[in-house]
C-alpha positions in Angstrom: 143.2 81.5 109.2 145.1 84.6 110.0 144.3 84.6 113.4 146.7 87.3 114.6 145.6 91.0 116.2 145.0 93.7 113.6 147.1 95.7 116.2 150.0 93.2 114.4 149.7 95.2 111.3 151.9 98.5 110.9 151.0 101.8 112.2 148.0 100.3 114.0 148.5 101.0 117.7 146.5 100.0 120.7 144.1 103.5 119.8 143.7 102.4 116.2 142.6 98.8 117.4 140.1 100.0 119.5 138.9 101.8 116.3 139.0 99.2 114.4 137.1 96.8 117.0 133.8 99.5 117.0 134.0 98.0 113.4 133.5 94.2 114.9 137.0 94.1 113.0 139.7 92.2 116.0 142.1 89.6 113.9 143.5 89.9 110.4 140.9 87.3 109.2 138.4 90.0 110.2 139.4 92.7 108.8 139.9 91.2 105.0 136.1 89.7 106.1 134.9 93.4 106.5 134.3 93.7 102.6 133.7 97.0 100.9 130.3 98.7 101.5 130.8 100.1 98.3 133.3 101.4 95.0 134.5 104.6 93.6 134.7 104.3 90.7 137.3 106.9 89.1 136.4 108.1 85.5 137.5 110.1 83.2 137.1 113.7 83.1 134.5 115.5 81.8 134.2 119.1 79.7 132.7 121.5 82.7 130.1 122.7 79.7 129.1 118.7 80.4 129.1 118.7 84.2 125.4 117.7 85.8 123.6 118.9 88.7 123.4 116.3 91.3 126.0 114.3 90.0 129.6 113.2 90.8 132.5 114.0 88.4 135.9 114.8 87.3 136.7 117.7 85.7 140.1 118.7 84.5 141.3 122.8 84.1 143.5 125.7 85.1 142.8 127.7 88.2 141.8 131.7 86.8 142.6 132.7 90.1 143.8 132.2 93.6 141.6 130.9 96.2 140.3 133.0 98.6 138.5 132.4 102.1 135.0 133.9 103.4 133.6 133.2 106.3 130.0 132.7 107.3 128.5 131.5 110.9 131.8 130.5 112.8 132.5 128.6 109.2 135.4 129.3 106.8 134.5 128.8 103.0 137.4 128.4 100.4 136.5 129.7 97.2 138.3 129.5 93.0 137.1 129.0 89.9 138.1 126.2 87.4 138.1 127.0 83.9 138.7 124.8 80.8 137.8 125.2 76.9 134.5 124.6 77.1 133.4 126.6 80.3 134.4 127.4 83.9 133.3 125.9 86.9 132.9 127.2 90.8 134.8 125.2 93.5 134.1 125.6 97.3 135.4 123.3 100.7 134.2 124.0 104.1 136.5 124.1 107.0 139.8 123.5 105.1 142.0 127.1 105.3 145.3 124.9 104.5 143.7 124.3 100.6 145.0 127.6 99.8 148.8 126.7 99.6 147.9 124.1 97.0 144.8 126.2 95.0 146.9 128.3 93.0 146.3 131.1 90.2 147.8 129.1 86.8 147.5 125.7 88.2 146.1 122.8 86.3 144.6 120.3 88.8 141.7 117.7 88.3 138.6 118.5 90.8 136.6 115.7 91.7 133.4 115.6 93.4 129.1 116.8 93.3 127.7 119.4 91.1 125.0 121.3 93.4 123.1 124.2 91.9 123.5 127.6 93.6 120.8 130.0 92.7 121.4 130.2 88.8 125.1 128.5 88.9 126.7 125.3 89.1 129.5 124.9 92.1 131.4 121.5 92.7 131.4 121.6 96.7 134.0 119.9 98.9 136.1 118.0 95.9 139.1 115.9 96.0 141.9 117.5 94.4 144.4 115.7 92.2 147.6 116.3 90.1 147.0 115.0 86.8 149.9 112.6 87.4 148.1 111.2 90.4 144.6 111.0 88.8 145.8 108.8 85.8 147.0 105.8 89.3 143.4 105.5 89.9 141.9 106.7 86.9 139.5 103.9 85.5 139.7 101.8 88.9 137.3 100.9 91.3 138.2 102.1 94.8 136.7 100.6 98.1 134.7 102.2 100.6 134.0 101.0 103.6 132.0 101.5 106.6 133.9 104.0 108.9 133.7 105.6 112.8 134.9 108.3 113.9 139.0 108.8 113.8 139.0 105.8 111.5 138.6 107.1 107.8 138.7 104.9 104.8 142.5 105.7 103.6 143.1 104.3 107.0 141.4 101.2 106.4 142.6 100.9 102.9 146.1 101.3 104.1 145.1 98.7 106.4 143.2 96.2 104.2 146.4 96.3 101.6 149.2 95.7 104.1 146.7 92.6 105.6 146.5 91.1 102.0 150.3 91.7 101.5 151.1 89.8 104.5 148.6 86.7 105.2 148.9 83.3 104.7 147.0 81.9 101.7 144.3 79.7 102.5 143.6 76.3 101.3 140.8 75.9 98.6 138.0 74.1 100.5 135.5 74.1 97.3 135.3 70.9 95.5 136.9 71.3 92.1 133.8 70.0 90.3 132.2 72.9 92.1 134.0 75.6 91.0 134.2 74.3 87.2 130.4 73.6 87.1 129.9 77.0 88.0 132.9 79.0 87.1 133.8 80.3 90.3 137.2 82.1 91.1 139.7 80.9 93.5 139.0 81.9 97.2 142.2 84.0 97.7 141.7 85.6 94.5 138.2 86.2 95.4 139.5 88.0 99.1 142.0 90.3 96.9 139.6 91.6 94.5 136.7 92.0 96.6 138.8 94.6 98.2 140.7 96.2 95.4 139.3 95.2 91.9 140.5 97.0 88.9 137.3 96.3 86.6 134.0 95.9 87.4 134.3 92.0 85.9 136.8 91.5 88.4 134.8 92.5 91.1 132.1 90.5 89.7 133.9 87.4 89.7 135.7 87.9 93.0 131.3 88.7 94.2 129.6 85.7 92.9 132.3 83.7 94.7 132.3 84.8 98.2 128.5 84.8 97.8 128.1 81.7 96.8 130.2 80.6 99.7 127.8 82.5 101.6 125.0 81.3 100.8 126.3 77.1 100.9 127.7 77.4 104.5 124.0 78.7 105.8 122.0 76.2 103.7 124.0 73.3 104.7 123.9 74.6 108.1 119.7 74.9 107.3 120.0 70.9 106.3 121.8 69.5 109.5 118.8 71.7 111.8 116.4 69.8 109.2 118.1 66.5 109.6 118.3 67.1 113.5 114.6 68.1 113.6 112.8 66.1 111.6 110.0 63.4 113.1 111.6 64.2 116.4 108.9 62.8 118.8 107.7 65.2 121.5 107.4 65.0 125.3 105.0 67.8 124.9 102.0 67.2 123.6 99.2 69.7 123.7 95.9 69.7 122.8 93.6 72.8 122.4 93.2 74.4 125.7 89.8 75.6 126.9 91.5 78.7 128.1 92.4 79.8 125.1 89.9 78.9 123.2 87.7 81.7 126.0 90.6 84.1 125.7 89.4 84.4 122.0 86.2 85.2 122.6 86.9 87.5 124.8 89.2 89.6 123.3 87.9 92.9 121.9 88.7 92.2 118.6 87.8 89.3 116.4 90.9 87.2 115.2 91.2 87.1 111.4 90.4 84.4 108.6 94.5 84.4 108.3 95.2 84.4 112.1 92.6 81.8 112.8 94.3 79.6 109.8 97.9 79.7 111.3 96.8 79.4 114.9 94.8 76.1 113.8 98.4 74.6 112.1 99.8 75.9 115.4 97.4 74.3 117.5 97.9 70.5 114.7 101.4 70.9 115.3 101.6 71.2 119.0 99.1 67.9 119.3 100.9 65.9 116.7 103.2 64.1 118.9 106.4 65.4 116.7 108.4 68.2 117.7 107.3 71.7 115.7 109.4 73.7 113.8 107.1 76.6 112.4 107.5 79.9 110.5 104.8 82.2 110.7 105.1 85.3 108.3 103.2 88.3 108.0 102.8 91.8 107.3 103.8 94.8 109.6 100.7 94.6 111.6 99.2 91.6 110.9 98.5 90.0 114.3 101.8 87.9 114.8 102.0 88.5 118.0 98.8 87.4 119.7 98.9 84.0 117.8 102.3 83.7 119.4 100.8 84.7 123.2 97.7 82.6 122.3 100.5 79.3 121.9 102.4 80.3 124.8 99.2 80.4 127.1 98.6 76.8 125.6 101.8 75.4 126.5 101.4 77.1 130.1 97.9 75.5 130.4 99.1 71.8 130.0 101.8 72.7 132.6 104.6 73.6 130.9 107.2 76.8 130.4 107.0 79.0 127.4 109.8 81.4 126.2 109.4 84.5 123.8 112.5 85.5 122.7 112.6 89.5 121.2 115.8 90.6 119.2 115.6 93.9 121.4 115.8 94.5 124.9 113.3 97.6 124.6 110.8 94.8 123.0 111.3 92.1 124.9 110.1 94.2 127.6 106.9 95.6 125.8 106.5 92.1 125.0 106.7 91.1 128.8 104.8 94.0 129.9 101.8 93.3 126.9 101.4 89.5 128.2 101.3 90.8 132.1 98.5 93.2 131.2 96.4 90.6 129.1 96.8 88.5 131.8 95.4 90.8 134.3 93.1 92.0 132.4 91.4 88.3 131.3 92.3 87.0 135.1 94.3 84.0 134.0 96.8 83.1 136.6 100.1 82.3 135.0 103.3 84.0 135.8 105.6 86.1 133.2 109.5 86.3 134.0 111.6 89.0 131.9 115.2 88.1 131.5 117.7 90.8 129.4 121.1 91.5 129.7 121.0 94.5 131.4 119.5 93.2 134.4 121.3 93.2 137.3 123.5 90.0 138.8 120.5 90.0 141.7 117.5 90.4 139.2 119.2 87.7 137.2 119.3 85.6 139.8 116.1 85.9 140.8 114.5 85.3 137.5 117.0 81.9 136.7 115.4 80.5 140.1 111.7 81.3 139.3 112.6 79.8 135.6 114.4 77.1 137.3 111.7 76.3 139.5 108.7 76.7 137.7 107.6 79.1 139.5 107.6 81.0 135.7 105.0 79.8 133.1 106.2 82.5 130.5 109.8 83.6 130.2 110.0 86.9 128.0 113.8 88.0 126.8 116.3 88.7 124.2 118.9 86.1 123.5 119.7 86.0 127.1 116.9 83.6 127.1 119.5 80.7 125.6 122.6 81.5 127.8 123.8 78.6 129.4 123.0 79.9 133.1 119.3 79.9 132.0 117.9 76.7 133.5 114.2 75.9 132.6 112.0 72.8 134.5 109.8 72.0 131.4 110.8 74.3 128.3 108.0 73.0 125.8 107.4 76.1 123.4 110.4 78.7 122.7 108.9 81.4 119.9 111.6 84.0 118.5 110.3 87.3 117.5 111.8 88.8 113.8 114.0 85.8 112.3 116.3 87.7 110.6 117.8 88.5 113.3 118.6 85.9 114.7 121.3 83.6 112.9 121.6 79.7 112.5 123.6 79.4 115.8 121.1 80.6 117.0 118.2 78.4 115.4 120.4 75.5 116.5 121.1 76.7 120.4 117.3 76.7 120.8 117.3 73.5 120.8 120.1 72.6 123.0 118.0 74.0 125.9 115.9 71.1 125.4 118.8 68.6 125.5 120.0 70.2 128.9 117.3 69.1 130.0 117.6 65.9 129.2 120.7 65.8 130.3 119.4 66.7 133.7 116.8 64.0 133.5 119.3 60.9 133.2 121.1 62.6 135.8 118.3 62.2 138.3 117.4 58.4 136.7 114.6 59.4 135.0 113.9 58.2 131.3 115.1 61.5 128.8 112.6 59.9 125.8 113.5 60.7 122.3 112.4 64.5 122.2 112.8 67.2 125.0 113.4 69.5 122.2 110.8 72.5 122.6 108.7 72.7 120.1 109.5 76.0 117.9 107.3 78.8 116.5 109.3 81.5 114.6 107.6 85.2 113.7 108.6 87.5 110.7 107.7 90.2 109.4 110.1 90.5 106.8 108.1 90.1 103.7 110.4 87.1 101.5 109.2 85.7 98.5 107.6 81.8 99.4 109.7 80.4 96.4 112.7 82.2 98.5 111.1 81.5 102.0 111.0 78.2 101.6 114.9 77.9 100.9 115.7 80.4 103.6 113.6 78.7 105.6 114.3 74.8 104.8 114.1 73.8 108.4 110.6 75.4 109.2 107.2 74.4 108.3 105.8 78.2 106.8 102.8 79.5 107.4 101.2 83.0 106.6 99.4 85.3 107.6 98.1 87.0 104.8 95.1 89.2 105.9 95.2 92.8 108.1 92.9 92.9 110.7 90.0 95.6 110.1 90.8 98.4 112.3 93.9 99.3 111.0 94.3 102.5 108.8 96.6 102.5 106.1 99.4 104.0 106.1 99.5 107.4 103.7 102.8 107.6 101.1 104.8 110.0 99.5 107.8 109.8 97.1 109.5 113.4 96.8 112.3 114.7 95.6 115.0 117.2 98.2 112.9 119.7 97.2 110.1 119.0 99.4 112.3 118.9 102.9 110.9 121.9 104.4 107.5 120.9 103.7 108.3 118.2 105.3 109.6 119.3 108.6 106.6 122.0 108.3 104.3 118.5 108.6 106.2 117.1 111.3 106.4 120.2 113.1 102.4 120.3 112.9 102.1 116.2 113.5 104.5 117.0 116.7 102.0 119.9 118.6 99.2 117.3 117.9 101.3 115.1 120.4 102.0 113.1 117.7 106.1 111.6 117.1 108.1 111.1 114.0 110.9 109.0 112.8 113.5 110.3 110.3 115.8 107.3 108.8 119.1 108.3 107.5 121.3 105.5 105.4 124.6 106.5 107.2 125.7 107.1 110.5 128.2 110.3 109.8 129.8 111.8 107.1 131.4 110.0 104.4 134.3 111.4 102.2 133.5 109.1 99.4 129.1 108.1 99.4 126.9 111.0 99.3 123.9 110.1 101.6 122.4 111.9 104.3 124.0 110.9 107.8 122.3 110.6 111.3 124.9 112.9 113.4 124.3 116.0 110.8 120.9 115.6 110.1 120.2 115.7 114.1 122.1 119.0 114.2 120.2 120.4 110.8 116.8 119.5 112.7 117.7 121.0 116.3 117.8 124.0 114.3 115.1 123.8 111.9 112.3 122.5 114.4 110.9 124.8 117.4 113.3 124.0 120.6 110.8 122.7 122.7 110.8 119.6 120.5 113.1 117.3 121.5 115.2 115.9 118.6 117.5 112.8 119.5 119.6 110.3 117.1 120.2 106.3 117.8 122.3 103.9 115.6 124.2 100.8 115.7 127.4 102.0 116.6 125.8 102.9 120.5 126.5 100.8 123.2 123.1 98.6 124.2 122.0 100.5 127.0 122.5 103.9 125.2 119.7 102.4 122.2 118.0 100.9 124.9 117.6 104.3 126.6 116.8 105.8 123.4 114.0 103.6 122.8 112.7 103.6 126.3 112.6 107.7 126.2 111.1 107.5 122.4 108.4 105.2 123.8 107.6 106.7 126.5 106.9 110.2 124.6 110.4 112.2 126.2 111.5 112.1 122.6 109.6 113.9 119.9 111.8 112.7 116.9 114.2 109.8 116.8 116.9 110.2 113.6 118.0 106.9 113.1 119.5 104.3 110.8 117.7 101.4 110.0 118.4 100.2 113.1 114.7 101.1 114.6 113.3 98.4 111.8 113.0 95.8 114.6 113.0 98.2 117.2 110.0 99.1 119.2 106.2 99.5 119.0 105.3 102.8 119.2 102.0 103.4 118.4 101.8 107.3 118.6 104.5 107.6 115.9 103.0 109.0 112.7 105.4 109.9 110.8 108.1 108.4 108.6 110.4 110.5 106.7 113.1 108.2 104.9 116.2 110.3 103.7 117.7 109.2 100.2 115.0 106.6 99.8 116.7 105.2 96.4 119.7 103.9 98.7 117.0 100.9 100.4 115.3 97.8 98.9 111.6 98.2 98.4 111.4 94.9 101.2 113.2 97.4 103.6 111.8 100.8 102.7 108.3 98.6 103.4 109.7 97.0 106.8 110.6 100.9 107.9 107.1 102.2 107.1 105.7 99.3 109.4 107.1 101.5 112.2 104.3 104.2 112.1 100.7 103.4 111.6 100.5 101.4 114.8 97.8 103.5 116.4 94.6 104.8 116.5 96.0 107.9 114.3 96.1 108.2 110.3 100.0 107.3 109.7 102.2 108.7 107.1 105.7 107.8 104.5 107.7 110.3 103.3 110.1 108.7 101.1 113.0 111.6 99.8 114.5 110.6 96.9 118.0 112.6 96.1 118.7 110.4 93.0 116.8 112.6 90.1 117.0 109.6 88.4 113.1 108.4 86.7 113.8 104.5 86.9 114.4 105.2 90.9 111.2 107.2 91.1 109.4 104.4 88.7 110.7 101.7 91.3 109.7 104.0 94.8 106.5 104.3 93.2 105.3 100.8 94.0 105.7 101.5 97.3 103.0 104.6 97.2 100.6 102.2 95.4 100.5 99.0 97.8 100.8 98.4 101.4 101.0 95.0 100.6 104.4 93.5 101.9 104.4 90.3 99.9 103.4 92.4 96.5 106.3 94.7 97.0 108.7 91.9 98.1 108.1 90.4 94.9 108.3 93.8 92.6 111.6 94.1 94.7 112.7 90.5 93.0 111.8 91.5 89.6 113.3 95.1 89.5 116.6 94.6 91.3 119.5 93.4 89.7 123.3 92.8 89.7 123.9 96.9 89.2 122.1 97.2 92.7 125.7 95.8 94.4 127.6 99.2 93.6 124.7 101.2 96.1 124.7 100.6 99.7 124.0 97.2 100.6 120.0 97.0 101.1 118.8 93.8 102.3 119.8 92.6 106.4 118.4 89.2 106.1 119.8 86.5 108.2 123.8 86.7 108.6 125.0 87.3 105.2 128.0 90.5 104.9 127.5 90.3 101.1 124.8 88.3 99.7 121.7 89.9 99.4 118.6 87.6 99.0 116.4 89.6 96.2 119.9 90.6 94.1 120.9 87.2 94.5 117.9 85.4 94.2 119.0 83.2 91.4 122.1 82.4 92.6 120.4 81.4 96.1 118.1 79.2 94.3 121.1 77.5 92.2 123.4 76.7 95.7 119.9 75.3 97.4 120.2 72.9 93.8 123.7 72.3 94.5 123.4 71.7 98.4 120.8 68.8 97.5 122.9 67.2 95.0 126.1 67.5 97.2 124.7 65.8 100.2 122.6 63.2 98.7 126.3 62.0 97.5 127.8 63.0 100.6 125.4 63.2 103.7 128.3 63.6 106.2 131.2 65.4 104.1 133.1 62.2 104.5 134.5 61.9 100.8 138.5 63.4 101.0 137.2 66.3 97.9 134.6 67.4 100.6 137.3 67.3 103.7 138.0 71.3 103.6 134.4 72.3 103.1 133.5 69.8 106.3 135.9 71.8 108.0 135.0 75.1 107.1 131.2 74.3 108.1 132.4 73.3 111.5 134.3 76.7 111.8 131.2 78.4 110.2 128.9 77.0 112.7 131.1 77.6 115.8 131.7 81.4 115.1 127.6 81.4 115.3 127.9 80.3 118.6 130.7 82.4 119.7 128.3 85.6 118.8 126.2 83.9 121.2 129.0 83.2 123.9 127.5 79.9 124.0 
């Protein structure tokens, strides 16, 4: 499956690798994996009388003079004018001297890029520049753009992406014919070749719906063997209601919920059923997952057994550690909490495996770590993950290989494994899915929700706005900031793209260090940082070193930090209502009246129509299903908006329908083929297998 080095591939040198591996792009196969994050489309030009603020266009004229350069605060500004029958049109590029050799008096060029308003004019900044001979190649195509680093710009990696496709080895079609007819799917190379470089928007749709229907089978048949697997398993660990817990509740110095005393009872069935659980629990930003969770590990500790929370961040794995210590303390009940992260050190490691190991650790709080294979446990009966999502079916599955280790270990000393030392397993999300879509997503889980906030939380304040409104905004923060408050500003790139005009989190950063007072401190984080730079990040935001945190979307499972107040989100129309809602969940954690700024650079009024749900509800579940009504298959050409389980193209509430037509086809395929035995199902079989081992290799399992 074009297995070799994408340092094999011309012109890409040991440097350029390196590049391209920041990109989690390493073999061939990867790199025509790593799809387009969106498409340029190239149309035709436009009068300049018909050219629109805030808009991106082609225009096509003569140069009335020759360019000229001013410069303003260490920057140089290149300057013309573009005039055709119908008007003329101002033209300006930052930083780029050399433009004057090509930006001629007399020329006739094609200029293409955004109209921004000036005072009372119109001036197309920073446009590509074409001959008209060149235009008319890519006029009416759709050109890719993908996601980028530093040194590593898109021509590269188109250059790259075409010389990969020109050279690989076509792949067998693994998709049963009937399949592909039923549902009139293109071929899989086909598919691979136009997702990259379609020349209509039909072909990209065609070359789409394949890849994410391919998508979308390989995870729900990979849902149906966890279902198969889990299903009446009987459990060694069987746990009634502890009396503990039961006074833990009354003690607390809140009163649980109508919701949260609902789930806790199926929590509480479950673990005394005799069977081995499998339990989703969803709720709301700030609907009392977590102390259900704590509530179930206590349990499990009380009849003698080990618990494991597992967080998808190292920064809240350890708030989660350090929240159960303090409860503990605070309630006097004797059990002891282990943290294990990647970051420790070989010694602290070491330390915690033989506690674990031992028993001499009741709770075991982590991030995946927690289902390495040097993590031994003496009685694992409960493992609960913390935000689904972000943990893949690999994932799912390895949770319950710790349970088979151990029996593994049993026969080894003589003793009798049973039919069950899989841990039972709880699973918390907040993202707010759709139940029709949930209980797809979800197939292996039993689902319960959590569908009531607890009464002393404020809601949190919205606002949709348009750019106008920025330096209001930083006014508020600035004011929110001196009241020791903190404030998150979410960008939807990471720097400075040629080709999608969204606010990025490297400028932005250097905008605000200027605009704010100096004594607050302004920092960025994103997913391109190593682990223990976001993990220093977050520690630092937490801890109050760090007045405001620019980030991607990379903080929505990040942290809790309840003195953050504010949440300014930057080009608002680029996210999914579900994700817009997951961001605002950040902020209104605290004592303190919260706030959303949501900016919205579009103009357009169905974007402000659909943004305007959010300012009316709070309501996760509402908006999640608003988000499945509104969006549709024109959503794709934006940046991609949903980060739901391990899809690179499918997006659950675009998709919807064609998720709920594979989950058909799924059950109809294995109720005539349980194993994949038939020879029309021997690719796909082999494909799954693949599928499911490059889950556990991100696990280095």
């Amino acid at each position: 499956m074009n297995q070799e080095p994408v340092t094999d591939l011309k012109g890409i040198g040991e440097k350029a690798g390196a590049l391209f591996k920041k990109l989690g792009v390493e073999t061939v196969d990867e790199l025509l994996h790593n799809y387009p994050r969106a498409y340029d489309a190239y149309e035709p030009a436009v009068p300049i009388r018909k050219v629109e603020e805030g808009k991106i266009c082609t225009v096509c004229g003569q140069l009335l003079k020759d360019a000229t350069v001013r410069r303003f605060d260490h920057m140089q500004v290149v300057v013309t004018v573009v005039k055709d029958l119908t008007g003329s049109l101002n033209l300006t590029w930052f930083n780029m001297p050399y433009l004057r050799a090509t930006l001629q008096m007399g020329k006739v060029l094609l200029f293409r890029g955004r109209v921004v308003k000036k005072g009372s004019r119109l001036v197309m900044e920073q446009p590509q520049i074409f001959t008209p001979e060149a235009y008319e190649k890519v006029a009416c195509s759709m050109q890719p753009v993908y996601g980028q680093t530093k040194g590593l710009g898109n021509k590269a990696i188109i250059k790259a992406v075409a010389q990969a496709l020109g050279r690989r080895t076509l792949e067998r079609e693994y998709l049963p014919e009937k399949i592909r007819r039923k549902y009139e799917l293109a071929e899989y190379n086909y598919a691979i070749e136009h997702i990259h470089f379609p020349m209509s928007r039909e072909e990209l749709m065609a070359a789409r719906k394949r890849l994410v229907f391919d998508e979308f089978l390989f995870f729900l048949l990979a849902v149906r063997r966890l279902k198969e697997r889990r299903q009446d398993v009987k459990s060694l660990y069987p746990m009634e209601p502890a009396r503990e817990v039961e006074e833990l509740c009354k003690r607390l110095p809140y009163q649980l919920t109508a919701a949260q005393k609902k789930v806790l009872k199926e929590v509480e069935k479950d673990l005394g059923s005799g069977l081995v659980m499998n339990r989703l629990i969803q709720g709301d930003v700030g609907s009392g997952k977590t102390i259900v969770a704590l509530l179930a590990l206590l349990q499990a500790a009380c009849h003698g057994y080990q618990g494991a929370l597992m967080a998808p961040t190292e920064v809240l794995a350890r708030q989660h550690f350090e929240s159960v210590q303090e409860l503990f303390l605070t309630y006097g009940i004797n059990k002891q909490v282990v943290l294990v992260t990647g970051s420790m050190t070989a010694k602290e490691k070491r330390l915690a495996y033989e506690k674990i190991a031992g028993h001499q650790a009741d709770i075991i709080v982590g991030t995946h770590a927690l289902i390495q294979e040097k993590v031994v446990y003496d009685k694992l009966a409960l493992v609960i993950t913390d935000e689904q999502h972000r943990f893949g079916v690999g994932q799912r599955e390895a949770l319950g290989r710790k349970g088979a280790e151990e029996e593994a270990c049993c026969r080894q000393q003589g003793e009798s494994p049973g039919a069950g030392r899989q841990p039972h397993v709880l699973v918390m999300s907040a993202t707010p899915i759709p139940r029709t879509l949930a209980i797809i997503l979800y197939g292996d889980l039993d689902i319960s929700i959590i569908d009531e906030m607890p009464a002393n939380r404020l809601p949190v304040k919205n606002c949709v706005v348009d750019t106008g409104y920025r330096d209001r905004a930083y006014r508020f923060i600035e004011k929110e900031v001196a009241a020791g408050r903190q404030a998150y500003v979410i960008c939807p790139m990471v720097e400075e793209s040629e080709q999608i005009e969204a606010e990025n989190v490297l400028d932005y950063t250097k905008l605000l260090r200027k605009r704010l007072p100096s004594e607050i401190v302004v920092e960025y984080l994103h997913g391109k940082l190593k682990g223990k730079e976001k993990n220093k990040i977050m520690e630092r935001f937490a801890a109050g070193e760090i007045q405001v945190l620019v980030s991607t979307t990379v903080v929505e499972v990040g942290v809790n930090v309840p003195n953050a107040t504010v949440m300014m989100i930057e080009n608002a129309e680029r996210f999914g209502l579900a994700q817009l809602h997951q961001l605002r969940g950040r902020v209104g954690r605290g004592k303190h009246q919260s706030y959303c700024i949501m900016v919205d650079a579009s103009g357009e009024e169905d974007t402000r129509k659909r943004l305007d749900i959010l300012n009316r509800s709070n309501d996760g579940f509402y908006i999640a299903s608003e988000d499945l009504k509104l969006r549709g298959p024109g959503d794709i050409f934006g940046l991609r908006q949903s980060g739901e389980m391990e899809f690179k193209l499918a997006d659950i509430f675009t998709d919807a329908n064609l998720l709920k037509t594979v989950s058909g086809e799924v059950e109809e395929l294995l109720r005539e083929d349980p194993e994949l035995l038939k020879e029309e199902n021997g690719e796909l079989k082999k494909r799954l297998e693949a599928y499911l081992g490059k889950s556990y290799e991100r696990l280095n399992l």
